[in-house]
C-alpha positions in Angstrom: -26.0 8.3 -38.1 -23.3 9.7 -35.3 -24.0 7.9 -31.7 -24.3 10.4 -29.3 -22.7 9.6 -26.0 -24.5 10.2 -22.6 -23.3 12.8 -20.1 -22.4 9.5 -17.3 -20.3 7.9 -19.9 -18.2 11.2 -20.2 -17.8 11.8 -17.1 -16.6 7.9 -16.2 -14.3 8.7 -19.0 -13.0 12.0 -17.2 -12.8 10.0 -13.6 -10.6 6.8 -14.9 -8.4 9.2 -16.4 -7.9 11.3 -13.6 -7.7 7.8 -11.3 -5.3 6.6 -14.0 -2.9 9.5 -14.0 -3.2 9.7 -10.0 -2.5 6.4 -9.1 0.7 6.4 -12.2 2.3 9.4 -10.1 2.2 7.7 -6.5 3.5 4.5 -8.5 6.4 5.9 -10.5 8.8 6.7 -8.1 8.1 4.0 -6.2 9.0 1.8 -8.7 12.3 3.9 -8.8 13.4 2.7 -5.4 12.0 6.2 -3.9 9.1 6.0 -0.7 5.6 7.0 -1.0 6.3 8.8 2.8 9.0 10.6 4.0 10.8 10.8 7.4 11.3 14.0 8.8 13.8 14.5 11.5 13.7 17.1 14.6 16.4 18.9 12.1 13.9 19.6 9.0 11.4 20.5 11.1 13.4 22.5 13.3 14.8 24.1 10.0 11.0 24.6 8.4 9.8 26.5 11.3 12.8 28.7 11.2 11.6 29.8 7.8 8.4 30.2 8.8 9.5 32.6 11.6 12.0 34.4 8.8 8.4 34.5 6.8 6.9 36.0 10.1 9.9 38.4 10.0 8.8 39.8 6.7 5.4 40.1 7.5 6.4 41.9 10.6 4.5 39.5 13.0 7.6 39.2 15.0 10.6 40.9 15.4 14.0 40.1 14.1 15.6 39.7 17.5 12.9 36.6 18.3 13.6 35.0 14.9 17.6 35.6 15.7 17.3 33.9 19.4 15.3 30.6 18.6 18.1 30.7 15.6 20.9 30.5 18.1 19.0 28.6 20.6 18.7 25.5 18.3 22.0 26.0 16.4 23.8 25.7 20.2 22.7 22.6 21.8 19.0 21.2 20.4 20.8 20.4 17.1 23.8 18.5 18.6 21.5 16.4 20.9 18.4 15.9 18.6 19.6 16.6 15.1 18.7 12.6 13.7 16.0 12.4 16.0 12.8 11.2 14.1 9.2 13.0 14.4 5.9 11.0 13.9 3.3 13.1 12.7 -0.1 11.9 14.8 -3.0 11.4 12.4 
């Protein structure tokens, strides 16, 4: 006679191997020396929203002109004074 398994069983099943799988891809790199977080610097996220206003350019939400002067006003002096400098995300 084949047991039949109850709905709560499978689904415990399904949920320890989705908790198992999670938890092995946070742990795995750090295990390889590499950090769960990351720093970002002024730079990256000076350099994100400049592809984000490139995107914007495409989408014709702004002109190429704007995109081109917050370009050149970051690559002339914001970069040279804050290029290392670290931003803390607020939570």
């Amino acid at each position: 006679m084949k047991k039949r398994r109850s709905f709560s069983r499978e689904f415990k099943r399904e949920a320890f191997e989705f908790a198992k799988n999670f938890y092995n891809q946070m742990l795995i790199p750090q295990t390889q020396g590499e950090t769960l977080h990351t720093t970002l610097t002024f730079r990256k996220v000076a350099l994100l929203m400049l592809d984000e206003m490139d995107n914007q350019v495409k989408r014709d939400e702004i002109t190429q002109q704007t995109a081109q002067m917050a370009r050149l006003r970051l690559n002339k002096s914001v970069f040279n004074k804050m290029n290392k400098l670290e931003v803390a995300g607020q939570v």
